[in-house]
Each structure stands twice: as structure tokens, then as C-alpha cells.
N, C-alpha and C positions, 0 to 999 in steps of 0.2 A: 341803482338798486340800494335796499336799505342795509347798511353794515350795522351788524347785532355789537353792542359789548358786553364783554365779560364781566361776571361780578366781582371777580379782581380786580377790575378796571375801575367800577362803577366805584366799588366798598372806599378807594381811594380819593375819589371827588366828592361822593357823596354827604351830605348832611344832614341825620338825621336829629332833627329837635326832640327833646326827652319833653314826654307829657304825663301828667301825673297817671297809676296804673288804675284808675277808676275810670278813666275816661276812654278805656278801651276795651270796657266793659261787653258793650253792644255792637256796633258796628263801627269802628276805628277809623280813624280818618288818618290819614301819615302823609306831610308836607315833606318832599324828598328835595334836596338841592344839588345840584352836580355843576360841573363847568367840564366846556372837552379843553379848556386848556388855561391855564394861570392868566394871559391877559383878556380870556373874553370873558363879559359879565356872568354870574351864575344863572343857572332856569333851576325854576321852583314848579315844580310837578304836584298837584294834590291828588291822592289815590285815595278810593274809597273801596275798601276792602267788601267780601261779602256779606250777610248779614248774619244774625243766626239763622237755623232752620226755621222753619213756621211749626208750629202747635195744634194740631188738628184740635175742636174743643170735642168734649165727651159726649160721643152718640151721633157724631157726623159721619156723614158718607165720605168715605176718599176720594171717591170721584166727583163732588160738587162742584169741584173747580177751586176758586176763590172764596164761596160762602161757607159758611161756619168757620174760618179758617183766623185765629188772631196771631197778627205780626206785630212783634214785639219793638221798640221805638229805634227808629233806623232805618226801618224796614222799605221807605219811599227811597232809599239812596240810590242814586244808578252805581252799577258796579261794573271794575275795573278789573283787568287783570293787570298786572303791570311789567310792561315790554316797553321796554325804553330802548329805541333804535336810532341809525341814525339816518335820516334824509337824503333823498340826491342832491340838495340842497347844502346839505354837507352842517345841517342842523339836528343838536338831535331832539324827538318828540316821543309823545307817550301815547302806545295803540295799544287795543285790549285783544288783537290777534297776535299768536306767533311767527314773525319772520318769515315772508316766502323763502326764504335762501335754508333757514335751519330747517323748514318742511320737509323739502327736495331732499336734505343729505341726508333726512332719518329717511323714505322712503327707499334713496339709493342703499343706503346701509343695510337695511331690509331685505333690499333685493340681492345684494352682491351674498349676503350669507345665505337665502336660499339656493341660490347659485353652487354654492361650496358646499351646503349639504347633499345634493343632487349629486353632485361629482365620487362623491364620500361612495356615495352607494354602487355597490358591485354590478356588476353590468351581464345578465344570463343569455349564454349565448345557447343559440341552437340544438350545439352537437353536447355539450353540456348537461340541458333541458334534459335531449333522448337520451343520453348515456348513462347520467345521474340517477336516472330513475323517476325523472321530471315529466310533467306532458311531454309529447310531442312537439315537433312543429306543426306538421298536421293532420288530422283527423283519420282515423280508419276511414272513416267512410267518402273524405278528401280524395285520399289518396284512390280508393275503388276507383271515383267518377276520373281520375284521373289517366290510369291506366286502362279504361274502356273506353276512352276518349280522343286520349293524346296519345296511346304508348304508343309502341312499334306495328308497324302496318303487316299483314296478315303474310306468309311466307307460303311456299310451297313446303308436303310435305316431307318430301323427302331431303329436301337441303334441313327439315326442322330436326327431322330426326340423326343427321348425320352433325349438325351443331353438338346435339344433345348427347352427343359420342352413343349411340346404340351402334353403328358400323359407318363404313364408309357411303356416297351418296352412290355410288350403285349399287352396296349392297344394302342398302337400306331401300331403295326401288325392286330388289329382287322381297324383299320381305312383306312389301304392298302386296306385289302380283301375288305372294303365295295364301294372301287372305291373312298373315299375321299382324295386321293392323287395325285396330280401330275410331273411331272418330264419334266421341261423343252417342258410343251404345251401338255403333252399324260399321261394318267391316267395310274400309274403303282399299279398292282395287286401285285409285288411279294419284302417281306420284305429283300430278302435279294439282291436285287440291289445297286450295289455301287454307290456314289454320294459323290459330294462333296459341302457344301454350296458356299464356294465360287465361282465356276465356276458354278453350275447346278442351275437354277429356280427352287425351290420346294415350293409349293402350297400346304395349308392344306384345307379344306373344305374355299376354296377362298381366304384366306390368306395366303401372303410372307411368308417366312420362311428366318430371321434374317439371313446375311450370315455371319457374326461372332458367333462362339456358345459360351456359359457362361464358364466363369474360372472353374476351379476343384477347389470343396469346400472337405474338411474332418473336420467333429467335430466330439465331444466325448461329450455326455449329458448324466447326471447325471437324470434319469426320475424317475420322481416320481411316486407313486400309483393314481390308476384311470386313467391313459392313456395309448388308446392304440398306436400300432405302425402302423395301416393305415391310409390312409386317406379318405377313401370312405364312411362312415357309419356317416351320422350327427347327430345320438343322443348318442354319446361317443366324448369324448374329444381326440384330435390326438396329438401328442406327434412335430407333424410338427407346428401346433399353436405355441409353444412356438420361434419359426423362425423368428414370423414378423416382429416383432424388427429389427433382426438381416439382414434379404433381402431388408428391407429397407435401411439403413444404406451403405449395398452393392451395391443397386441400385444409391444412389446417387456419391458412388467413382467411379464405371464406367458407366458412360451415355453413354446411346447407345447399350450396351451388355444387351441380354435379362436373364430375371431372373431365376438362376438355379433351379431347378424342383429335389427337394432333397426326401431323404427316407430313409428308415432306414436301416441298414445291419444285416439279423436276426430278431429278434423277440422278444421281452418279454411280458409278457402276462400282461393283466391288473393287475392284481395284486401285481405284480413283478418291484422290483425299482432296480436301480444302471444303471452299464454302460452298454450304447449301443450305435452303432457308427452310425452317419449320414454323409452322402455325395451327391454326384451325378452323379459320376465317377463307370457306368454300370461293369467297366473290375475289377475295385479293391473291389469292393463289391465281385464279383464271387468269387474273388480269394483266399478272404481273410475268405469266408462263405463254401466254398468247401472244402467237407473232406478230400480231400488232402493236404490242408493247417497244418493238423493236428493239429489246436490251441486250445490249452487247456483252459477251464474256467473257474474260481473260483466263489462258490457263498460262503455267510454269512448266513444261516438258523436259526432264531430264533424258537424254538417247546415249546408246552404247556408241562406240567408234566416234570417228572425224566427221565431223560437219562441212560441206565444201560447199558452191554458191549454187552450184544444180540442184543440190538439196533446195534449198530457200526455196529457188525456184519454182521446183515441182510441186510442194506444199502451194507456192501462192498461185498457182495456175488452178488448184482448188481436184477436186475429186469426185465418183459416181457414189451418192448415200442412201440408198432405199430409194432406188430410183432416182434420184432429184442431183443435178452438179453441183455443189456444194464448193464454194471459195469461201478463203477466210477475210477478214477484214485488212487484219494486217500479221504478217510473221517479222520474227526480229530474234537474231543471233545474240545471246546477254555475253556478257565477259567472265572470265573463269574464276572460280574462285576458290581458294586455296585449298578450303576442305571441302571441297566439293570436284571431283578431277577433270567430272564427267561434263561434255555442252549441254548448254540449257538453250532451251528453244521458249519464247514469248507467242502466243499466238491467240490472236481475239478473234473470236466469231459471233455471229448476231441470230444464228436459228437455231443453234443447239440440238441437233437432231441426235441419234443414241449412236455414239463411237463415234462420232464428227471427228472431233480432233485425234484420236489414233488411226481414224482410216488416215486422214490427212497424209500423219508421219512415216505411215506404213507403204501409203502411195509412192509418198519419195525415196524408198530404201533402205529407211532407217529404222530402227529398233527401239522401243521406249521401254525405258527404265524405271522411270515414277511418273507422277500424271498428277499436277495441283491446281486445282481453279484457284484464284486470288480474288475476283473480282466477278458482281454481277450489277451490270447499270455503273450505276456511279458509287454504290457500295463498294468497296475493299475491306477484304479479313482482315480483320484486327490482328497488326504484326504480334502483341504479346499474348493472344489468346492460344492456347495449347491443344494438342491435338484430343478432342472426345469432349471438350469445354465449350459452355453453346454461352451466351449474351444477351440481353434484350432489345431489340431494336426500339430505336427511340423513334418519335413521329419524325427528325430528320433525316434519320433513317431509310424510313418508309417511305421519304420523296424523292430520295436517292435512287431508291427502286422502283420510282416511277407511278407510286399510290399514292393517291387524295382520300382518306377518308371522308 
């Protein structure tokens, strides 16, 4: 490839002869001399420079080409530019083009700053765009085709309406039957009609029905004794009170979404403290409450008096519970502990039926003192979570207890 040099380089070999300043009047002619090194002979390069302009004469067309047009004397020279390189030859010669090498490195140069100017510029992201007060991402009318298209598949309506917190889903079936529902201008009697908010007008005793329905809520709350788990009866304390806090708070991150309409999954009786799951989410309640789920439950039984091996016994030989014999999975005697004077009895069952494990201890003669579930599935309450303090379950959570969303 041809190696360029520099005119520093050149200015130090080169020779140029002084020619009187008349003679470079017109188109100048300059005999350059250089050597690439003290022992080899010199090269004598003749450059002929360009010439003057041409002189159109007065009253010619510009566009004649070459006619009417005089060139002034010189004007027949060829002309050079003068790039003195050097050979693969390792010779150097005179070309009237620029170097392929110096070419390349203005183009590269070119390019590497477009490069950096590109980079310079701030980069508009998405949520930005929407927030800022920019476009969207996309289109109102995007998004329509979108949501008539793709959303969520049409529900029945009475699980729609018990989403939508108007009552629970049989009492929101009691409110079809009584003709307080509509659908899209016509009173529909039957709960299990598909609809869907976003496309169908649904009326409750005269009122919209929100066509966004509330996020899916899961906690895990740590209840305490004296509440119970409904919410219908207002001379008991409901274990849903301890929420308001917590819906409020909710309501203010999403404005505009109506407020989920939560419950319990299960049961504990007033008496009865530890974990119990709340949500609002109809299908993972089912799922996870249905004895096919097969989840197991641990409680923590404190009993008055001495614990002796017939006790065990008679608990683990199991008991009559609303008809059905009911055995536990497993019972187990814990060891005492200091502040606590009283035996504590361990005992897991897997059907949960209502008063299972107090018939159990009552079966065997003993007396119960407190009464804690610890564990449902593979969940366990969180040892530093306090009594009336609920948590959110996280999605591993929710596999713990045996949901796949």
C-alpha cells in the first residue's frame, strides 16, 4: 500500500528552484526535487499547476460548452494535483489522486463522530413519553382494538360482580334472582351469563359497574382472639376491620380502580388465633380451600393439666366431626418452656373441618387453653409478624400454598 508523507518530511528533502515572479503569471509550472534518503539519487517531479479560470466573451451563452469561451495561454496544460506517495515498491511517485489510506481514515473519522454524536442524545423512554406529558406508546384507538381483542375472556356474572366488591358471590347471585341487575339495558336473571366490563354496560340496583375491576390482593394476617372471620354480624369484631388502613392506602396508588371487596379463605373461629389467608381472588380461594388441594395444617394447642401417653393416643386414633371420623396427621408432645408453664400439643391435619382440632383434644380429656394455627401448606407465619399485622404474600408464597397463577 502507498505510504503518504508529510510535508514536514517532504519541506526537508525537497528542492524547490526560485524562478523569476513573472513567470508564474499564468499557469506555473514548479520542478520539485526530494530524495527518501541521503544516499539515493534525487527524483525531479514536474507539476503543472491549474490554470486561470476561462473568460466567457461578452454575449455568450454559459451553456455553449467550449465555444465562445477564450483561455488565456497555458490553458492546453494537463493538470496535476500534487500527492507525492510512496510505492509498494518502496519508490516514491507523483498521483493526481488522494491516498486510498488518507481516504479511509477521513471516512472512518466521519463516522466514529457521528457515532458519538448519536450516543450524546438522550434516549425517550416509554413511561417518560406517557408521564411527561409526551405521546403515548400507543394509540387510543390501539389500545380499543386491543382490549376487544386480546383482553381478558368474558366471566360469569356473578363472580364479575363479586370481583367488583358489590357483595359476596352469593350475594351477588341473590341480587340477579331479585331482578337488580342489568346487562347492557335488560334485567338479567341468570348468574351465570358471561360479560365482560369492559365491552357490556352492567347496572347494579342503578348503578355503573366500574369497567376496570380491582387488582388481585393475597395477605397472610396473623388474627387475633375475639374476631371473627365474617363480615355480616355487627356486634363481633371482623377480622376485615383490621384492612382500612391498608384499602385506603391502596386506594390512593390506584385512582380510579374500585376498592377490592376482600375475605377470608377458611375459617377460624373466634377463639382461635394465628394464620389465616385473605384475598379477593374467588378462583385461588377455591383452590386452595378444596380438599383436593390436600394442604396440610399445623396448629400450636396449649391444654390445662398433665399430658400423659393416652392423651396422644386418643387424639391420634382421630374422632366423630359432623359425621365423618376424622384423624389427625400427625400429634406431637413439644417441650416446656419457661414462660409458658402450660403443655403444648403440635398437631397437623389435612381436612380442616369446623372445630377439628378442639374436638380432637376434647375427645381425649383435655382442656384447651389457646388454640394457634402456625402453618398452612408449606407457608408458616412469619415468626416476627404481630398479632392483628397481615403481609403480602409474594408469588413464592402462593406456591407454597399450592397456587399457580
Amino acid at each position: 500500500m502507498a505510504a503518504t508523507l508529510s510535508w514536514s518530511s517532504l519541506s526537508r528533502s525537497f528542492h524547490f528552484p526560485r524562478r523569476p515572479a513573472r513567470s508564474l503569471s499564468l499557469a506555473p509550472r514548479v520542478i520539485i526535487t526530494c530524495s527518501s534518503s541521503p544516499s539515493s539519487p534525487p527524483l525531479q517531479f514536474d507539476i503543472s499547476f491549474a490554470p486561470p479560470k476561462p473568460k466567457p466573451r461578452p454575449g455568450s451563452d454559459s451553456d455553449s460548452g467550449s465555444r465562445g469561451v477564450d483561455f488565456v495561454s497555458g490553458a492546453g496544460q494537463q493538470l496535476f494535483i500534487p500527492w507525492i506517495v510512496r510505492g509498494e515498491d518502496g519508490q516514491l511517485k507523483l498521483q493526481s489522486h488522494p491516498p486510498a489510506r488518507l481516504i479511509h481514515d477521513l471516512a472512518h473519522a466521519d463516522t466514529q463522530e457521528k457515532k458519538a454524536k448519536k450516543k450524546d442524545k438522550p434516549k425517550k423512554t416509554a413511561t417518560a413519553a406517557g408521564a411527561g406529558g409526551g405521546e403515548p406508546k400507543y394509540s387510543k384507538a390501539a389500545r380499543r382494538f386491543y382490549n376487544e381483542n386480546f383482553g381478558d375472556a368474558p366471566q360469569r356474572l356473578s363472580k364479575v360482580l363479586a370481583a367488583a366488591g358489590v357483595a359476596s358471590r352469593r350475594g351477588s347471585e341473590e341480587l340477579i334472582f331479585e331482578g337488580k341487575v342489568t346487562v347492557n339495558g335488560s334485567v338479567c336473571n341468570t348468574p351465570q351469563t358471561r360479560v365482560d366490563p369492559m365491552k357490556d354496560a352492567i347496572y347494579v340496583n342503578g348503578n355503573r359497574l366500574p369497567k376496570r375491576l380491582p387488582q388481585k390482593v393475597y395477605l397472610a394476617l396473623n388474627k387475633p382472639k375475639g374476631y371473627i372471620c365474617s363480615a355480616g354480624e355487627k356486634e363481633s369484631k371482623s377480622v376485615l376491620e383490621l384492612f382500612d388502613d391498608y384499602l385506603k392506602i391502596l386506594g390512593k396508588k390506584n385512582p380510579g380502580l374500585p376498592k377490592p371487596r376482600l375475605f377470608t379463605v377458611g375459617r377460624l373461629d373466634v377463639a382461635t388465633s394465628g394464620l389465616i389467608i385473605v384475598t379477593n381472588d374467588g378462583d385461588f380461594a377455591q383452590k386452595i380451600s378444596h380438599p383436593s388441594a390436600n394442604l396440610s395444617k399445623e396448629y400450636i394447642a396449649a391444654v390445662d393439666g398433665e399430658v400423659h401417653k393416652r392423651h396422644l393416643i386418643a387424639i391420634s386414633q382421630g374422632t366423630i366431626v359432623d359425621g365423618t371420623h376424622c384423624i389427625p396427621d400427625s400429634v406431637e408432645l413439644l417441650p416446656r418452656q419457661p414462660e409458658n408453664p402450660r403443655p403444648r400439643l403440635r398437631i397437623v391435619v389435612h381436612e380442616g373441618r369446623n372445630h377439628e382440632v378442639r374436638e380432637l383434644i376434647k375427645n381425649a380429656g383435655l382442656e384447651i387453653y389457646s388454640l394457634k394455627r402456625v402453618r398452612i401448606g408449606s407457608f408458616r407465619l412469619p415468626a416476627d409478624l404481630g398479632l392483628g399485622k397481615h403481609v403480602e404474600l409474594k408469588p413464592a408464597d402462593l406456591q407454597a400454598l399450592g397456587w399457580k397463577s
